[in-house]
C-alpha positions as CSV (number, residue, x, y, z in Angstrom):
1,X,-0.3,15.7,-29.0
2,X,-3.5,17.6,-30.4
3,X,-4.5,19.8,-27.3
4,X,-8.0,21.5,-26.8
5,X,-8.6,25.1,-25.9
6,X,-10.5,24.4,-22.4
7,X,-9.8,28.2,-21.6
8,X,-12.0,29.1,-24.4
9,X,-14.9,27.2,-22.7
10,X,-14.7,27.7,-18.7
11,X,-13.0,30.3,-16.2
12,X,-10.3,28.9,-15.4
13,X,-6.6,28.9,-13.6
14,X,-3.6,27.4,-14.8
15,X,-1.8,27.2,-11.7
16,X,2.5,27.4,-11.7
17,X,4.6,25.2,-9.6
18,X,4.7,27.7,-6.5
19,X,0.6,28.0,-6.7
20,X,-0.2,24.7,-7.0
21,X,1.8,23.5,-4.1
22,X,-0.3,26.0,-1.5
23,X,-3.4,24.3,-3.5
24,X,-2.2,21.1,-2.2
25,X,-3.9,20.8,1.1
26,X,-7.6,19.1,2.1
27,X,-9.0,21.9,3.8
28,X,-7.8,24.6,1.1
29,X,-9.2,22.3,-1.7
30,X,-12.3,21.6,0.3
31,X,-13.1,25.3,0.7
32,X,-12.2,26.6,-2.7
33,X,-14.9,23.5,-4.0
34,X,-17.6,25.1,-1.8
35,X,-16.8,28.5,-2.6
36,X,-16.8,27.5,-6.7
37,X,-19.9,25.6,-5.9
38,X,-22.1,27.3,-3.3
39,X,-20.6,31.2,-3.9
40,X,-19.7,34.0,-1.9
41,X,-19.6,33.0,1.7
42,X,-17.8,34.3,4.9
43,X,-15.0,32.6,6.5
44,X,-17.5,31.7,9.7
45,X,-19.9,30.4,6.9
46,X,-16.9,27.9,5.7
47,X,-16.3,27.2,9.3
48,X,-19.6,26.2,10.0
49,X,-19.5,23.9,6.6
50,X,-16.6,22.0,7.4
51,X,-16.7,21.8,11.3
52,X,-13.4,23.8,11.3
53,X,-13.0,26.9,13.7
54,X,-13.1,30.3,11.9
55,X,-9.4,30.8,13.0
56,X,-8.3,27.9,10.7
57,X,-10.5,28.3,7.8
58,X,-9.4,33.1,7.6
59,X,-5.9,31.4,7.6
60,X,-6.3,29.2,4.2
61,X,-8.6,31.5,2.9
62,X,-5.7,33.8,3.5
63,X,-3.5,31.6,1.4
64,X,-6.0,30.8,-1.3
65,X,-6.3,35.2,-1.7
66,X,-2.7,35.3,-1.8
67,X,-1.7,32.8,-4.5
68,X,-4.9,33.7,-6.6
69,X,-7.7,30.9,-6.5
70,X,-10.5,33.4,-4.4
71,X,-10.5,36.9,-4.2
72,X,-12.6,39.3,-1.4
73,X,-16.6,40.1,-2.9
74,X,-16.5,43.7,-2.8
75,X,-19.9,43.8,-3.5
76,X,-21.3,41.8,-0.5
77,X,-18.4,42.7,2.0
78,X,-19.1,45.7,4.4
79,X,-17.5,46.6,7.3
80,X,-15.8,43.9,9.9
81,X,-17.4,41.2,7.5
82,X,-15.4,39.8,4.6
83,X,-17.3,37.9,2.3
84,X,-14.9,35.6,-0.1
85,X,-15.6,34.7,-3.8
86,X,-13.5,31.7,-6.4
87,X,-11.5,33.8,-9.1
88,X,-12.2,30.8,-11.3
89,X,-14.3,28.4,-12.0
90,X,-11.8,25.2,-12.7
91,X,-8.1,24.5,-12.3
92,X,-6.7,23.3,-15.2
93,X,-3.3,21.7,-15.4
94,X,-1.0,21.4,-18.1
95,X,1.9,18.1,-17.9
96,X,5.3,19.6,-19.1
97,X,7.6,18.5,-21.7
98,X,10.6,16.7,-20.8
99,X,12.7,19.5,-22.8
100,X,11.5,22.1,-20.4
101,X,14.1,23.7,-17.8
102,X,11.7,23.2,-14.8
103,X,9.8,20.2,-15.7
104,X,11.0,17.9,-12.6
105,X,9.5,21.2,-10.3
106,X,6.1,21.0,-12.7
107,X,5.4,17.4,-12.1
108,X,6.5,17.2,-8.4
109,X,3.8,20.1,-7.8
110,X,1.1,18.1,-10.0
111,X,2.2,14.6,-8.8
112,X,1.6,16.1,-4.9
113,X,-1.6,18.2,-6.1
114,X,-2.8,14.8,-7.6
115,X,-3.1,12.9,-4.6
116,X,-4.9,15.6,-3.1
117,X,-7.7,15.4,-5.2
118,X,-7.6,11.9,-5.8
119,X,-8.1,12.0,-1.5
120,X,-11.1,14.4,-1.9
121,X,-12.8,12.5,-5.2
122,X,-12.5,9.5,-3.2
123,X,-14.1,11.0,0.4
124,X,-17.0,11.9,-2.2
125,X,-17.7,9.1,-3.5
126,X,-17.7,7.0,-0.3
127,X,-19.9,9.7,1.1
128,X,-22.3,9.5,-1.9
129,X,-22.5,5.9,-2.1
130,X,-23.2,5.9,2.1
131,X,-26.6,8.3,1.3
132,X,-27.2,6.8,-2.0
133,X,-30.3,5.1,-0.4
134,X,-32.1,7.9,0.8
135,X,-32.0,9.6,-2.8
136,X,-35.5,10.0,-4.7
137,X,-35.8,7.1,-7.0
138,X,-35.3,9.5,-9.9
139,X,-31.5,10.4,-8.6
140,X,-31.3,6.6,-7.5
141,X,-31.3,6.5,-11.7
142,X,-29.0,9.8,-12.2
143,X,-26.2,8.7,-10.3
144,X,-23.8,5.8,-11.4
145,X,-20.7,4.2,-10.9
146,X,-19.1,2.7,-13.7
147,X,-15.6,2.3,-15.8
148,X,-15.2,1.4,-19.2
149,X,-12.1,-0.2,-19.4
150,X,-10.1,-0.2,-23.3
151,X,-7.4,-1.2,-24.7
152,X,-5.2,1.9,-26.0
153,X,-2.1,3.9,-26.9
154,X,-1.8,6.6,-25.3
155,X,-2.5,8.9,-28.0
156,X,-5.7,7.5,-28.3
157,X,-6.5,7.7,-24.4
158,X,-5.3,11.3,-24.5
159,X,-7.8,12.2,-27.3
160,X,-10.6,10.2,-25.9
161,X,-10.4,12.2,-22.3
162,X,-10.2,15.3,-24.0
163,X,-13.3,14.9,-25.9
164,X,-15.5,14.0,-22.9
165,X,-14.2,16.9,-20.8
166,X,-15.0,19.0,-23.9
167,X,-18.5,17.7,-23.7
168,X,-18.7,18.2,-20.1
169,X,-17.6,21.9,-19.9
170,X,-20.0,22.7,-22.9
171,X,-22.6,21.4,-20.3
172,X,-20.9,23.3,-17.4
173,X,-21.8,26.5,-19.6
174,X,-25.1,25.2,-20.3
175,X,-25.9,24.5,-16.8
176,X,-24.4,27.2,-14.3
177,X,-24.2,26.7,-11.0
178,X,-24.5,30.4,-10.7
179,X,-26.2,33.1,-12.5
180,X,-24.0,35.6,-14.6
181,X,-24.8,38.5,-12.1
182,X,-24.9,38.0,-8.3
183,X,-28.6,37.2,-6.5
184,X,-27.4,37.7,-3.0
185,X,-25.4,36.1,-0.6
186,X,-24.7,31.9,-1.7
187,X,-27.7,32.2,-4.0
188,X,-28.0,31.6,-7.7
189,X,-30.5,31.6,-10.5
190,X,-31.3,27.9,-10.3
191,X,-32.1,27.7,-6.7
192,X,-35.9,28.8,-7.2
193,X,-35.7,25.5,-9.2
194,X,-36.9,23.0,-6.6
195,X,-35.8,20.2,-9.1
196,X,-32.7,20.9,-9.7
197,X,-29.0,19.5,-7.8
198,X,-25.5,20.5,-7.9
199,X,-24.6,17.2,-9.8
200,X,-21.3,16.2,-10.2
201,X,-19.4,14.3,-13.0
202,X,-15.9,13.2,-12.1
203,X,-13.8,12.3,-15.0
204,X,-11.3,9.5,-13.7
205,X,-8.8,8.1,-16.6
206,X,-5.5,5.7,-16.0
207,X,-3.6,3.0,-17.2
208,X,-5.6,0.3,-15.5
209,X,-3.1,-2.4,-14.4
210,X,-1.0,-0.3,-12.7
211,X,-3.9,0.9,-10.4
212,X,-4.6,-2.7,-10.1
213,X,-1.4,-4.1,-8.5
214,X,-2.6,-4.2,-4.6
215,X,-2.0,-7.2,-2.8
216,X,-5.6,-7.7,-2.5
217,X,-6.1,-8.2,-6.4
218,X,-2.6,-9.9,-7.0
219,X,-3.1,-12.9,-4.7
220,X,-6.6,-13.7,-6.2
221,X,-6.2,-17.6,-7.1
222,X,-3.2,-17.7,-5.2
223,X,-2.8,-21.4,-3.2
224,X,-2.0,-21.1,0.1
225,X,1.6,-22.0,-0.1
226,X,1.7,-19.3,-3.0
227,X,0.4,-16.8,-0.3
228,X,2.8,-18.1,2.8
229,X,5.8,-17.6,0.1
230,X,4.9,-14.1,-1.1
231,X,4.4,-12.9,2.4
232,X,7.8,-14.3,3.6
233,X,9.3,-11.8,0.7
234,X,7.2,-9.0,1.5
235,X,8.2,-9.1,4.8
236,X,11.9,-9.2,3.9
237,X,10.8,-6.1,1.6
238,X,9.7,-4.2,4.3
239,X,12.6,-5.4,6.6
240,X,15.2,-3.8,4.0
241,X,12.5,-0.8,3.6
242,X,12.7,0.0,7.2
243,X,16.3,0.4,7.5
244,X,16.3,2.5,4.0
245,X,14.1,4.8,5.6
246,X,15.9,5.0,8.6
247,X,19.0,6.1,7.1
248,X,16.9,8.9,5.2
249,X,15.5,10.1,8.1
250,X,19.2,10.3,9.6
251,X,19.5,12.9,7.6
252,X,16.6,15.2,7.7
253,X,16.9,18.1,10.3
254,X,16.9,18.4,13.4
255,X,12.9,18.7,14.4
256,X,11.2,17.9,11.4
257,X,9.9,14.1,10.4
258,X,9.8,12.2,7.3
C-alpha cells in the first residue's frame, strides 16, 4: 500500500506495543489532549481540569513522562512546582504486517488503544452536540456532523483517508495551536485573537456495515413474530455465553476479575 510521510508534516510519536498500552487509559489520554492542546500546565492545573485530585493526575502524568508522550518544561518549572509539556504533537500508529514476528502484540496494543479513543471521540461529540445551541450563529455554521458513506476496496479507502489527513495536518501547520517559542504559562500566539477556537476535526473511517449490525438497526422492519423469534435465540446466545465465560473466569487467578 502507498504510505504517506505524516512525520514529515507534524511532531509526532509512533508509539511500540509496551507504550501504547500505558497510553491506553481515559484519564492518561484526557490529560495528554489538554496538555497538546492547552500547553504547559501543572499537575494541580490538570486536576482542576478534569475534577481529579492532584494525587491521581502526578501519578499518570508520571506514566505519560516515563513511556515518552510529555516531558517536565524546564523553562517554566522552578522549585517545588513542576510544570509538564506533550513531547509531541500527534500519535501516529502504524498497522503491522502479518509477516512480522510480533504482529499479534502490535494489534492487541492498537485494537485496546482504539477503543480508548473511540470512548473519548465519542464523550466529545455528545458533549459538543449537548452545547451546540449556545454557540454563536457563526460556529452554529462551523460545526457539522456528517458521513459520506462509498462504496470501495480497500485500497481505495486507504488512499482516500490518507489524503484528507494529509490536508488536515498541512492545516495543523498552518494553524498552530501554539506559537513556535513559549508566551508564558498555557498561552499561545493566537489567544490575543478574540476570534479564534481550538476547533477540532475528527477523521472517523470504517467499513460501514459492520458498525451497523446493533440490534437496534437489524430489527428495523422486523414483524413482531420476527422480533419474539430472534429474541428467543439471543437469549439462548447469551445462556451458552454465560456459562463460556464462567469457565474462563474459572481459570483466572485467584483475586483478579474478568
Amino acid at each position: 500500500m502507498e504510505e504517506h510521510d505524516f512525520s514529515s508534516k507534524i511532531d509526532s510519536i509512533t508509539p511500540n506495543p509496551e507504550q501504547l498500552r500505558a497510553l491506553t487509559h481515559p484519564i492518561r489520554l484526557r490529560l495528554l489532549g489538554l496538555l497538546r492542546i492547552d500547553g504547559p500546565q501543572t499537575a494541580t492545573d490538570l486536576a482542576h481540569r478534569t475534577g481529579l485530585n492532584t494525587g491521581s493526575t502526578s501519578y499518570h502524568l508520571r506514566m505519560l513522562a516515563k513511556y515518552g508522550f510529555i516531558e517536565k518544561d524546564e523553562q517554566l518549572s522552578a522549585g517545588r512546582k513542576l510544570v509538564w509539556r506533550a513531547s509531541n504533537t500527534s500519535t501516529v500508529t502504524n498497522t503491522p504486517t502479518r509477516q512480522e514476528a510480533d504482529a499479534d502484540v502490535q494489534l492487541d496494543a492498537m485494537y485496546g488503544f482504539q477503543q480508548v479513543v473511540a470512548a473519548e471521540y465519542s464523550r466529545q461529540m455528545i458533549a459538543a452536540t449537548e452545547h451546540w445551541r449556545t454557540l454563536s450563529p457563526e460556529w452554529q455554521d462551523a460545526s457539522t456532523l456528517s458521513d459520506f458513506p462509498m462504496r470501495l476496496t480497500a485500497q481505495q479507502a486507504h488512499t482516500i483517508t490518507h489524503k484528507i489527513a494529509a490536508l488536515l495536518l498541512d492545516e495543523m501547520r498552518d494553524h498552530p495551536l501554539h506559537g513556535s517559542e513559549p508566551t508564558g504559562h498555557g498561552e499561545s500566539d493566537t489567544d490575543t485573537d478574540a476570534d479564534t477556537e481550538v476547533f477540532t476535526i475528527q477523521l472517523l473511517g470504517f467499513p460501514l456495515m459492520v458498525a451497523m449490525q446493533d440490534e437496534g438497526i437489524a430489527n428495523e422492519g422486523m414483524t413482531d413474530e420476527d422480533r419474539a423469534a430472534q429474541h428467543g435465540n439471543a437469549q439462548d446466545g447469551a445462556t451458552r455465553h454465560g456459562r463460556d465465560r464462567s469457565a474462563c473466569d474459572e481459570n483466572l487467578p485467584e483475586g483478579e476479575e474478568g
